[in-house]
PDB file as gemmi writes it, atoms N, CA and C in Angstrom:
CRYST1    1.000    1.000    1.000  90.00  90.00  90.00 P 1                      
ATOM      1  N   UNK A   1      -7.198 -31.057  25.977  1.00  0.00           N  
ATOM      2  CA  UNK A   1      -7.773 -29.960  25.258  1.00  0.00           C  
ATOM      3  C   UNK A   1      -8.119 -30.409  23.842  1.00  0.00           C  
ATOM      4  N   UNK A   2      -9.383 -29.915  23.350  1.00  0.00           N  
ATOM      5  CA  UNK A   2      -9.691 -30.439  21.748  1.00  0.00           C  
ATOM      6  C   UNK A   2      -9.199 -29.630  20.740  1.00  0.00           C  
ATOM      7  N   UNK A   3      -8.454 -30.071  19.681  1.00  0.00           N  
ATOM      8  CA  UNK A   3      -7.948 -29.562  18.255  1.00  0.00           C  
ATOM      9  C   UNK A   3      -9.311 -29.137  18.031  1.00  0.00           C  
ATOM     10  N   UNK A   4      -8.667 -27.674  17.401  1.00  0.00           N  
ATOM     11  CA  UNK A   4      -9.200 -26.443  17.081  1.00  0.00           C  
ATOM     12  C   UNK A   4      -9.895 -26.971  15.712  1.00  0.00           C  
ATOM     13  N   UNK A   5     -10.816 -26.803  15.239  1.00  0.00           N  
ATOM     14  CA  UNK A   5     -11.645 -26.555  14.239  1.00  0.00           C  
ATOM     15  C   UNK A   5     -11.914 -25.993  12.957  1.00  0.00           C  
ATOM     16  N   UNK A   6     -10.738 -24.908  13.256  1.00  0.00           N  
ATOM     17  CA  UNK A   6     -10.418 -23.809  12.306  1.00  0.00           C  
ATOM     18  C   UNK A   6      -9.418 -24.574  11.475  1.00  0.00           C  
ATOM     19  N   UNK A   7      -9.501 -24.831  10.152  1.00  0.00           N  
ATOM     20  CA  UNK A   7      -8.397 -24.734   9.360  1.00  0.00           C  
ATOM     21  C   UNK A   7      -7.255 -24.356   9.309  1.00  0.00           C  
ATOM     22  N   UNK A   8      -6.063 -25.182   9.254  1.00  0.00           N  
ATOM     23  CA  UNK A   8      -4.725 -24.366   9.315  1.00  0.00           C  
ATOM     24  C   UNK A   8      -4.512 -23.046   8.605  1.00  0.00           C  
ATOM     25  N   UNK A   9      -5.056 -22.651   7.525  1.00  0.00           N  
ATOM     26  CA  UNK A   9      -4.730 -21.434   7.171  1.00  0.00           C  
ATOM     27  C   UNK A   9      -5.525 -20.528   7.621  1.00  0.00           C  
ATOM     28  N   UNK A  10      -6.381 -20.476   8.555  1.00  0.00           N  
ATOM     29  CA  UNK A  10      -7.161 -19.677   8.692  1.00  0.00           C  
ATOM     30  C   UNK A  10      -6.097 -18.079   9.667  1.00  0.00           C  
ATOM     31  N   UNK A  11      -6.741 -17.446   9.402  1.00  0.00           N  
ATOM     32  CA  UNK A  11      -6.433 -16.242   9.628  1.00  0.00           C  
ATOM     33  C   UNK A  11      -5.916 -15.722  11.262  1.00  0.00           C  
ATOM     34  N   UNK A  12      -5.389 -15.085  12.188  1.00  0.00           N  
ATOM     35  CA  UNK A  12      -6.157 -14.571  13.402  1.00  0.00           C  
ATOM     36  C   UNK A  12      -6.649 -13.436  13.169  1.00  0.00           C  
ATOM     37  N   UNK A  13      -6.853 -12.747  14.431  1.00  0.00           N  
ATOM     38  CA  UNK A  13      -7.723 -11.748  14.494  1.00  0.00           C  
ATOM     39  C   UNK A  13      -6.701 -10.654  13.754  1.00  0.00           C  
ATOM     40  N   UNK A  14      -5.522 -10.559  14.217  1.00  0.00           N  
ATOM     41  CA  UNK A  14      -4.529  -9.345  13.732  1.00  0.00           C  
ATOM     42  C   UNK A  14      -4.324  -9.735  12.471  1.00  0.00           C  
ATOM     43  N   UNK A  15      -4.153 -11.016  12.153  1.00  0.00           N  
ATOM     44  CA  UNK A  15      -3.895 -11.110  10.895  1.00  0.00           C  
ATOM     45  C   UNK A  15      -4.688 -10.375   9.693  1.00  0.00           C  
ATOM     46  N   UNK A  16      -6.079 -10.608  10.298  1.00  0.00           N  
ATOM     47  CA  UNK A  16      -7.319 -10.463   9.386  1.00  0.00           C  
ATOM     48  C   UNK A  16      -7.416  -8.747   9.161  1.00  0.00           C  
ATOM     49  N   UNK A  17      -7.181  -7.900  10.732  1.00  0.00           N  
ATOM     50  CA  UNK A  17      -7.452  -6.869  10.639  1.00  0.00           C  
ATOM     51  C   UNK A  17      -6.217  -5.960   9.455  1.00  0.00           C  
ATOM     52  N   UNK A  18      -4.773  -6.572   9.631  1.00  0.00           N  
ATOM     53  CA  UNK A  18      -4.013  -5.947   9.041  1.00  0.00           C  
ATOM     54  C   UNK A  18      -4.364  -6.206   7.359  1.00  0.00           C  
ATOM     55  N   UNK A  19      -4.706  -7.550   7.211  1.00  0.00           N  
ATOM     56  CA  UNK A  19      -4.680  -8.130   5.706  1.00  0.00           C  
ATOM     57  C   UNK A  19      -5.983  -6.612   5.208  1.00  0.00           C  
ATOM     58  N   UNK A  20      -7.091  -6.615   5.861  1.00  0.00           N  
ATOM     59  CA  UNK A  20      -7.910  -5.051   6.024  1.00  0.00           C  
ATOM     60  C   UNK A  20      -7.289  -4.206   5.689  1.00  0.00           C  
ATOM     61  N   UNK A  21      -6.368  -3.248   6.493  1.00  0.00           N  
ATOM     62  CA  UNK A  21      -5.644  -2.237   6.483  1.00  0.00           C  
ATOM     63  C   UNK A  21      -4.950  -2.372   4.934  1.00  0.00           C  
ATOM     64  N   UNK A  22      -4.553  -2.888   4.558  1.00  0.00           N  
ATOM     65  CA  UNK A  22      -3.594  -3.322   3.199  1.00  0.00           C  
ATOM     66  C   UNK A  22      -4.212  -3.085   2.123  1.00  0.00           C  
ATOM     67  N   UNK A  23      -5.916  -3.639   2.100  1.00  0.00           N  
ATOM     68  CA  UNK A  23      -6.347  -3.823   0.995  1.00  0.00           C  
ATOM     69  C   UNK A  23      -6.826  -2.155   0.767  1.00  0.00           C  
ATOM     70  N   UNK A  24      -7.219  -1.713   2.185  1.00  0.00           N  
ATOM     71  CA  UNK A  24      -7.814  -0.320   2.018  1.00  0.00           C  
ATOM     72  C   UNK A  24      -6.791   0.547   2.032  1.00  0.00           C  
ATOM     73  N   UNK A  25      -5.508   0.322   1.804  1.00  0.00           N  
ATOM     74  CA  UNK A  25      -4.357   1.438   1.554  1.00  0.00           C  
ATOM     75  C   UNK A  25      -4.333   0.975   0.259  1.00  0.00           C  
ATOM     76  N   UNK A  26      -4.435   0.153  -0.361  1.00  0.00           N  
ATOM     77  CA  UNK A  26      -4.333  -0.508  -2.121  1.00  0.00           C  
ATOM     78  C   UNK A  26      -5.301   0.598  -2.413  1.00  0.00           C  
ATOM     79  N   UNK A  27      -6.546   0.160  -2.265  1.00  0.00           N  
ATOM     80  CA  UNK A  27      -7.994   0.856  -2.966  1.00  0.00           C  
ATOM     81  C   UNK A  27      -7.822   2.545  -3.016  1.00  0.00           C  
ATOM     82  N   UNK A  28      -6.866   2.807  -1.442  1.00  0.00           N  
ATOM     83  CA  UNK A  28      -7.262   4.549  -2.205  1.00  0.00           C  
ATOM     84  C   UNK A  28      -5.717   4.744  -2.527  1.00  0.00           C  
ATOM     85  N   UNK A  29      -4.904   4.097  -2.674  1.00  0.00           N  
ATOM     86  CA  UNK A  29      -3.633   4.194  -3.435  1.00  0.00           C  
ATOM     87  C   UNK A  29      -4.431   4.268  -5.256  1.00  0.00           C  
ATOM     88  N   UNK A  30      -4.909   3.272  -5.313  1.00  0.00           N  
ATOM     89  CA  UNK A  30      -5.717   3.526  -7.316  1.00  0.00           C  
ATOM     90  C   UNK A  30      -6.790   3.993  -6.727  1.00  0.00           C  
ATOM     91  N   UNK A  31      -7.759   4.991  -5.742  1.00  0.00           N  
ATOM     92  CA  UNK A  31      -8.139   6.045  -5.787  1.00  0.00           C  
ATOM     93  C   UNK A  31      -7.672   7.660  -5.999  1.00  0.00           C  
ATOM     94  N   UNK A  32      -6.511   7.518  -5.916  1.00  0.00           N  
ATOM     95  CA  UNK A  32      -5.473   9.079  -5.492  1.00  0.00           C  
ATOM     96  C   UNK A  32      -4.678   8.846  -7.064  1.00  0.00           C  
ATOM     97  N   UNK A  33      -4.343   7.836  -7.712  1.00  0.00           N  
ATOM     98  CA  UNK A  33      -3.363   7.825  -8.458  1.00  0.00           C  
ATOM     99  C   UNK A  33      -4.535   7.886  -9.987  1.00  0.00           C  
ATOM    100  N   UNK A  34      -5.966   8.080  -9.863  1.00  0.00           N  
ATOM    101  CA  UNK A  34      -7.086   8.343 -10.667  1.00  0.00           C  
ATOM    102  C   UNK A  34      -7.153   9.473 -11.058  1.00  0.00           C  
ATOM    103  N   UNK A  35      -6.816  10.345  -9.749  1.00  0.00           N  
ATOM    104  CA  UNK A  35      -6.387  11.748  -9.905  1.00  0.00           C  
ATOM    105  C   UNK A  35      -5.411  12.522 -11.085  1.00  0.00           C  
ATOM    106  N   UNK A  36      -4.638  11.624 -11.367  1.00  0.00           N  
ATOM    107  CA  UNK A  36      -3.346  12.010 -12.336  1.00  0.00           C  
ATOM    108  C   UNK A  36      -3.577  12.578 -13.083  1.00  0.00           C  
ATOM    109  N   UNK A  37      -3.178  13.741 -13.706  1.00  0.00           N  
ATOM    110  CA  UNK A  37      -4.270  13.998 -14.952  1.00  0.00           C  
ATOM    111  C   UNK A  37      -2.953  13.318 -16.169  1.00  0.00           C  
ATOM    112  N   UNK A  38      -1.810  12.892 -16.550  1.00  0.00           N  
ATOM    113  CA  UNK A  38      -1.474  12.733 -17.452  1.00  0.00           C  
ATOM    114  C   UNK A  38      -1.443  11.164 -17.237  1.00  0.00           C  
ATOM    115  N   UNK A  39      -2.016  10.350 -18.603  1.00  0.00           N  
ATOM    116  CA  UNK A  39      -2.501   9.199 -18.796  1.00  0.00           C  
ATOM    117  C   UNK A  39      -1.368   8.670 -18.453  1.00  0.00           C  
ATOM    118  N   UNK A  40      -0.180   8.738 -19.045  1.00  0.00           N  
ATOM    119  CA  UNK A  40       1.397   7.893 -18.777  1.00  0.00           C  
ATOM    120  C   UNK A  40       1.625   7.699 -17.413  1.00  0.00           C  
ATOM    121  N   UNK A  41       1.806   8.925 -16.633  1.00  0.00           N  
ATOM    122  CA  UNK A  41       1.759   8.584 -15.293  1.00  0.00           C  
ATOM    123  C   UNK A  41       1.521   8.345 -14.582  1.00  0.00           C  
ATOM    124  N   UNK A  42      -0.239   8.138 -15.023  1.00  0.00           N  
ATOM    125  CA  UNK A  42      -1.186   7.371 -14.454  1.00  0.00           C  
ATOM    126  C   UNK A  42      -1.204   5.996 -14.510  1.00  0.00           C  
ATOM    127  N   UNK A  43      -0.915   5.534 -15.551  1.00  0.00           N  
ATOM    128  CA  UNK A  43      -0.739   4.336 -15.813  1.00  0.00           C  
ATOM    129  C   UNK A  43       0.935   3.586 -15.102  1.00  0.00           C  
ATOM    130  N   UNK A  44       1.786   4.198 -15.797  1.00  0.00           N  
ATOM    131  CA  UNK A  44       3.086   3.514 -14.544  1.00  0.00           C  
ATOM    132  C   UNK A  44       3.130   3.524 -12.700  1.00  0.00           C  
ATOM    133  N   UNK A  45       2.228   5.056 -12.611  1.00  0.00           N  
ATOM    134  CA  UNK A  45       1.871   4.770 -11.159  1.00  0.00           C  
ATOM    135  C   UNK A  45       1.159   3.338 -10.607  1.00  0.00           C  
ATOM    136  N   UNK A  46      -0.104   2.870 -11.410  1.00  0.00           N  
ATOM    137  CA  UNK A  46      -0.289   2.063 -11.223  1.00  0.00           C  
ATOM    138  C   UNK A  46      -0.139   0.973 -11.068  1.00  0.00           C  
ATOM    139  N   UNK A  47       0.645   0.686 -12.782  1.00  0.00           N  
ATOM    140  CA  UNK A  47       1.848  -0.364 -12.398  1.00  0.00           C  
ATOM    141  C   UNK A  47       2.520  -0.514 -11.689  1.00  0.00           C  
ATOM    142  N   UNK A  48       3.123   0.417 -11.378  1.00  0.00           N  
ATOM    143  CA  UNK A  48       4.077   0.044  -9.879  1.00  0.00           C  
ATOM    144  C   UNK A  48       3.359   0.131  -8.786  1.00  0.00           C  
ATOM    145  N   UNK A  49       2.307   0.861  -7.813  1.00  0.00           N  
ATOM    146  CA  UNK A  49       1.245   0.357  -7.035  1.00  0.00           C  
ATOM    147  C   UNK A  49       1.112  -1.206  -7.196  1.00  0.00           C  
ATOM    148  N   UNK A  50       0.763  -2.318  -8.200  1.00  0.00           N  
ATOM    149  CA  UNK A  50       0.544  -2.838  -8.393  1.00  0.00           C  
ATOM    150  C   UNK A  50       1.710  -4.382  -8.281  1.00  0.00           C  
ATOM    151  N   UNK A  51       2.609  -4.103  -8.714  1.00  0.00           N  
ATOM    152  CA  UNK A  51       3.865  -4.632  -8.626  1.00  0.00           C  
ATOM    153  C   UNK A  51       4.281  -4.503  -7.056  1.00  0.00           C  
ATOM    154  N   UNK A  52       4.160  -3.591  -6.440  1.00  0.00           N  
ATOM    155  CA  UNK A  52       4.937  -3.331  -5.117  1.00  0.00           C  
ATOM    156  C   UNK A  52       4.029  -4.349  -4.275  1.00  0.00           C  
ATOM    157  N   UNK A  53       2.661  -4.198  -4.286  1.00  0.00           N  
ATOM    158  CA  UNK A  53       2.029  -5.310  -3.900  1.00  0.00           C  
ATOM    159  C   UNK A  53       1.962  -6.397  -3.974  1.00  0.00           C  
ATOM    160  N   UNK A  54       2.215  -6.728  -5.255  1.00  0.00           N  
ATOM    161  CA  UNK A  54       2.344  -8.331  -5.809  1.00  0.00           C  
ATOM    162  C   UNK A  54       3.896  -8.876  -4.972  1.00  0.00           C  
ATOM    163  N   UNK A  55       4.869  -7.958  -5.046  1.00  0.00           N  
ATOM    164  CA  UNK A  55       6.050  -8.400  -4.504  1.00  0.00           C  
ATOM    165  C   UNK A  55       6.077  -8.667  -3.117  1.00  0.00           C  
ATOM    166  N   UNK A  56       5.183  -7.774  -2.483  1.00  0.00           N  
ATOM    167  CA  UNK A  56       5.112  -7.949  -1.009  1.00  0.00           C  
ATOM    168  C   UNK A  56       3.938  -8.867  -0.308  1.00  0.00           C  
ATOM    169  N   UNK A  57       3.467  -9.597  -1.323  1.00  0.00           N  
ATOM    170  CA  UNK A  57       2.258 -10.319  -0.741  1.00  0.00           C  
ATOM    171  C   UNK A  57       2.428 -11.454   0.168  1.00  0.00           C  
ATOM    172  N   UNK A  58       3.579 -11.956   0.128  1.00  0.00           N  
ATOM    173  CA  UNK A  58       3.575 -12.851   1.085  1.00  0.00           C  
ATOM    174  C   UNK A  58       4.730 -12.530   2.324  1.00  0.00           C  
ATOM    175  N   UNK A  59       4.990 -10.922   2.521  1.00  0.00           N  
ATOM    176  CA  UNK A  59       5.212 -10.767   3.725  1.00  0.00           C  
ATOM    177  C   UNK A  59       4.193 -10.881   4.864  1.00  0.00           C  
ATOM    178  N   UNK A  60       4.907 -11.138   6.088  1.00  0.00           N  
ATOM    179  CA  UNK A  60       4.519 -11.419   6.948  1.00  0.00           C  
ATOM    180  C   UNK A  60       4.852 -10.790   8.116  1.00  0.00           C  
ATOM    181  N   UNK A  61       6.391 -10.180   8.287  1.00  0.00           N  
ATOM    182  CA  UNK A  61       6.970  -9.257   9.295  1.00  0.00           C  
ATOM    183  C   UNK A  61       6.066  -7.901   8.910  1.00  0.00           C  
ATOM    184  N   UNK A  62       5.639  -7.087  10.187  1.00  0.00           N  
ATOM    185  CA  UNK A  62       5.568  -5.761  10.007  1.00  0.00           C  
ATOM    186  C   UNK A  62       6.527  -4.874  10.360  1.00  0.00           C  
ATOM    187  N   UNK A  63       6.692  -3.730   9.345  1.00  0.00           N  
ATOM    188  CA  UNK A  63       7.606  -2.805   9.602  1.00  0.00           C  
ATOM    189  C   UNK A  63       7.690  -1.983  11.056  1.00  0.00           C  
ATOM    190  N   UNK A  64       8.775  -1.440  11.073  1.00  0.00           N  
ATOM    191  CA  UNK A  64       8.924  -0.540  12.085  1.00  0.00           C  
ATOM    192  C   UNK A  64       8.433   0.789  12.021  1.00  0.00           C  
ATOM    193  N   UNK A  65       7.826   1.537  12.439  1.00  0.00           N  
ATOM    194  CA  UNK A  65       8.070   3.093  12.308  1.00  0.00           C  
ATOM    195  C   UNK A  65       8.663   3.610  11.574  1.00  0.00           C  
ATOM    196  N   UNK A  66       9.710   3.412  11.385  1.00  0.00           N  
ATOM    197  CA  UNK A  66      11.175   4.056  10.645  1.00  0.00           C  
ATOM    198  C   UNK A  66      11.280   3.367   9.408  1.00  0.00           C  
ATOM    199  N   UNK A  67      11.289   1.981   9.401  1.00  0.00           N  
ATOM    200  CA  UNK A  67      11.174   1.602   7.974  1.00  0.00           C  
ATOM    201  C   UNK A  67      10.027   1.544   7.021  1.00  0.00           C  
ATOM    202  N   UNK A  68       8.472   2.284   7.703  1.00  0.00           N  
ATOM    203  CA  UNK A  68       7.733   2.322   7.010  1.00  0.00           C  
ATOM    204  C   UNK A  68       7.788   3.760   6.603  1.00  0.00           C  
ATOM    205  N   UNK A  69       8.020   4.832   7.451  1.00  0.00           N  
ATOM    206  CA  UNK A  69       8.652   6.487   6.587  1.00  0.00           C  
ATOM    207  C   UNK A  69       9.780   6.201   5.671  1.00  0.00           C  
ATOM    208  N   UNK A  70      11.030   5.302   5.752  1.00  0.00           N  
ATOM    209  CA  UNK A  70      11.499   5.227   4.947  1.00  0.00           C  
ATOM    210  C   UNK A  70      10.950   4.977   3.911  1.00  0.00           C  
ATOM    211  N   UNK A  71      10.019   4.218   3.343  1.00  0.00           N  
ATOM    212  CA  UNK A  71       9.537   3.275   2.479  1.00  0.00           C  
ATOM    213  C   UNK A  71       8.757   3.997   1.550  1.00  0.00           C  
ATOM    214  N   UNK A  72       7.962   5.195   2.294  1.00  0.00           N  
ATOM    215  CA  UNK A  72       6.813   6.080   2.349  1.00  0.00           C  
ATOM    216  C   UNK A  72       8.219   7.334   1.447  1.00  0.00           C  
ATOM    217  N   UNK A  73       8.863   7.671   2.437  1.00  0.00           N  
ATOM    218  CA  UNK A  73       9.766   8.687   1.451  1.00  0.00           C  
ATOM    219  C   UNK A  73      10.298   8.574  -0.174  1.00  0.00           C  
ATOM    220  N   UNK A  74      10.911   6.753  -0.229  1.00  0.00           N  
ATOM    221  CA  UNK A  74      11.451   6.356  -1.254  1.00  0.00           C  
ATOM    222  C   UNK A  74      10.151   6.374  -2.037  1.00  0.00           C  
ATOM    223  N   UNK A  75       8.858   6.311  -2.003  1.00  0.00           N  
ATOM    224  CA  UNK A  75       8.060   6.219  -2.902  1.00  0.00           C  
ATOM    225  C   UNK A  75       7.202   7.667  -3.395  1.00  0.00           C  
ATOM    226  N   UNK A  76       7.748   8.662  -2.525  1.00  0.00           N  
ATOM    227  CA  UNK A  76       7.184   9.612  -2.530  1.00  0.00           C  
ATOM    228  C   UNK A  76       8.496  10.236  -3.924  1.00  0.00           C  
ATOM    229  N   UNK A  77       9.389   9.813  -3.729  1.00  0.00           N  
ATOM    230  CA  UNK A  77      10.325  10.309  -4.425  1.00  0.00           C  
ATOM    231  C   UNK A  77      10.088   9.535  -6.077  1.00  0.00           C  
ATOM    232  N   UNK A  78      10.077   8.317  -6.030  1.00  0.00           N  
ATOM    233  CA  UNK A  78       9.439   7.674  -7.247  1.00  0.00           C  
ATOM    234  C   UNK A  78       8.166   8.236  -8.359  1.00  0.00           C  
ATOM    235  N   UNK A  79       7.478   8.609  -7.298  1.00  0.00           N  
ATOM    236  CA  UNK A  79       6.394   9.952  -7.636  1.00  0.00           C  
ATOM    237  C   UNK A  79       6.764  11.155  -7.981  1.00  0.00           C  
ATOM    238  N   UNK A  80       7.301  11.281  -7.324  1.00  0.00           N  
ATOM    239  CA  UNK A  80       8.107  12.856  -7.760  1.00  0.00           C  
ATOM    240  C   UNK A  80       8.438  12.689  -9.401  1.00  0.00           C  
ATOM    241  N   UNK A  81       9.051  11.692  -9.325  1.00  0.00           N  
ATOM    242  CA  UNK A  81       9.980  11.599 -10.394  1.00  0.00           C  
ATOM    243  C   UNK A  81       9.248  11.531 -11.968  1.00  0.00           C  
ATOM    244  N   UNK A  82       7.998  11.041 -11.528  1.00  0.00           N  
ATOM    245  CA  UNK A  82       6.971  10.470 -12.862  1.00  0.00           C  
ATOM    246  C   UNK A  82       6.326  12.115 -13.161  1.00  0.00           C  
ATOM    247  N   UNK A  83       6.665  13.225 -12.494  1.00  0.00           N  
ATOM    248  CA  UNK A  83       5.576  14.550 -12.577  1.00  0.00           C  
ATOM    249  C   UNK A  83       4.517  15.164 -11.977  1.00  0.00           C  
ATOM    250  N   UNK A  84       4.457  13.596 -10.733  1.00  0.00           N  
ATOM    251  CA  UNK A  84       3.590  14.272  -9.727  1.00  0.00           C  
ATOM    252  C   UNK A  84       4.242  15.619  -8.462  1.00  0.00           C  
ATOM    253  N   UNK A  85       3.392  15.926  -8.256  1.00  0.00           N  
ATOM    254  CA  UNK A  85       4.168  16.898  -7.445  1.00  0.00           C  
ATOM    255  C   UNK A  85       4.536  16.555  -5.995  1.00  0.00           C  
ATOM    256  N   UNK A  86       3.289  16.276  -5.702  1.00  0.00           N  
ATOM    257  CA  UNK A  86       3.475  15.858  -3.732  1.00  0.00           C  
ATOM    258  C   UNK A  86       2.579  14.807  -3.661  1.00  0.00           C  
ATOM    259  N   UNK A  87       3.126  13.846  -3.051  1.00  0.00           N  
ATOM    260  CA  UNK A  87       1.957  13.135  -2.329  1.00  0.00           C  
ATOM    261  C   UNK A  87       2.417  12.973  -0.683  1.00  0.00           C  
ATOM    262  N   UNK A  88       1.192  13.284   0.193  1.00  0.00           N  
ATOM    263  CA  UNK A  88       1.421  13.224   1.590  1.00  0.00           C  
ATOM    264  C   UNK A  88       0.422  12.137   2.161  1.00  0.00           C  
ATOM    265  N   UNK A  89       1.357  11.349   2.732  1.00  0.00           N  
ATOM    266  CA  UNK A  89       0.917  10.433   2.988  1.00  0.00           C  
ATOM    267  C   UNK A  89       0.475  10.095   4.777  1.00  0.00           C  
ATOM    268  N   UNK A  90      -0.798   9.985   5.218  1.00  0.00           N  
ATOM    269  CA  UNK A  90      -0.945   9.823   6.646  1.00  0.00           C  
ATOM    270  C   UNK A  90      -1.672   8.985   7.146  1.00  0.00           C  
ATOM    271  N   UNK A  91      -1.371   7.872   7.901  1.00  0.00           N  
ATOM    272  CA  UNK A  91      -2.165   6.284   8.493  1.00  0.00           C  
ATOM    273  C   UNK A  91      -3.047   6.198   7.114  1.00  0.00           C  
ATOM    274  N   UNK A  92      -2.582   5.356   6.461  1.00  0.00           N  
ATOM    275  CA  UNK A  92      -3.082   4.982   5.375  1.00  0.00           C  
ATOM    276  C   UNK A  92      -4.302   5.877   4.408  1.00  0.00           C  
ATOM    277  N   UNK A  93      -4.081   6.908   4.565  1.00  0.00           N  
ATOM    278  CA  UNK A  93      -4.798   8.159   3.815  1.00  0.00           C  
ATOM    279  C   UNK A  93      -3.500   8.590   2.678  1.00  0.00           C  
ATOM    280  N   UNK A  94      -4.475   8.807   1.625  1.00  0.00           N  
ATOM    281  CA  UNK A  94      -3.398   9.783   0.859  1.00  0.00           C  
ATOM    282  C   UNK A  94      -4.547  10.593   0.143  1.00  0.00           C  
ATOM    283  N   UNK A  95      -3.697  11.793   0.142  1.00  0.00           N  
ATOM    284  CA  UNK A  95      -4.448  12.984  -0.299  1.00  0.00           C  
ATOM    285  C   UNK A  95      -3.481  13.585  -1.359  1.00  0.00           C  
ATOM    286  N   UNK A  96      -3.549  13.313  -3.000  1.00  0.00           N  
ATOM    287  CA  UNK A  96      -3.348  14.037  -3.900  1.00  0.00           C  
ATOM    288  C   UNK A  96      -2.749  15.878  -3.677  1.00  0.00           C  
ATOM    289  N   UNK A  97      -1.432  16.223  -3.815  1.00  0.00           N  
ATOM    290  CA  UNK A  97      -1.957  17.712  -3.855  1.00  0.00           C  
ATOM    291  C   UNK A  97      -0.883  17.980  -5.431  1.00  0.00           C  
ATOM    292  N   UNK A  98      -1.899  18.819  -6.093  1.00  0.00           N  
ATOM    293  CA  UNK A  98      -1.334  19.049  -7.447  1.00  0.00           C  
ATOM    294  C   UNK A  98      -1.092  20.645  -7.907  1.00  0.00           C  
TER     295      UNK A  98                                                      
END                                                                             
């Protein structure tokens, strides 16, 4: 059989589609957190959006069900905490409610 062609780092197909999914939960994560109306909390939201990503960039395991609601709760609560009121979060949608 002939060695593959593709570059060792190259991607697969799931890889590529999830690395997708990620970037477009980033983009309307600082789409929804634009919403904020107070500048401070707009701004640490981001920062931490931003940080949580940077920290997790070179995972590679995907979560379970359960540890991604967990994950989803603990951050919903982090939010809470800055003055937002709710954020509900569904397959990578988030919809602001203020």
């Amino acid at each position: 059989m002939a060695a593959s062609r593709l570059p060792p780092a190259t991607l697969t197909l799931k890889q590529f589609v999830r690395r997708q999914q990620v970037l477009l939960l980033y983009r309307r994560i600082l789409q929804t957190i634009r919403q904020v109306p107070n500048d401070s909390d707009r701004k640490y939201l981001k920062d931490w959006a931003r940080e949580e990503f940077k920290r997790n960039k070179s995972a590679t395991e995907e979560a379970s069900p359960t540890t991604e609601a967990q994950d989803l709760k603990e951050a919903n609560g982090t939010v809470k905490t800055t003055g937002v009121h709710s954020i509900c979060v569904r397959e990578f949608s988030l919809d602001l409610g203020l």
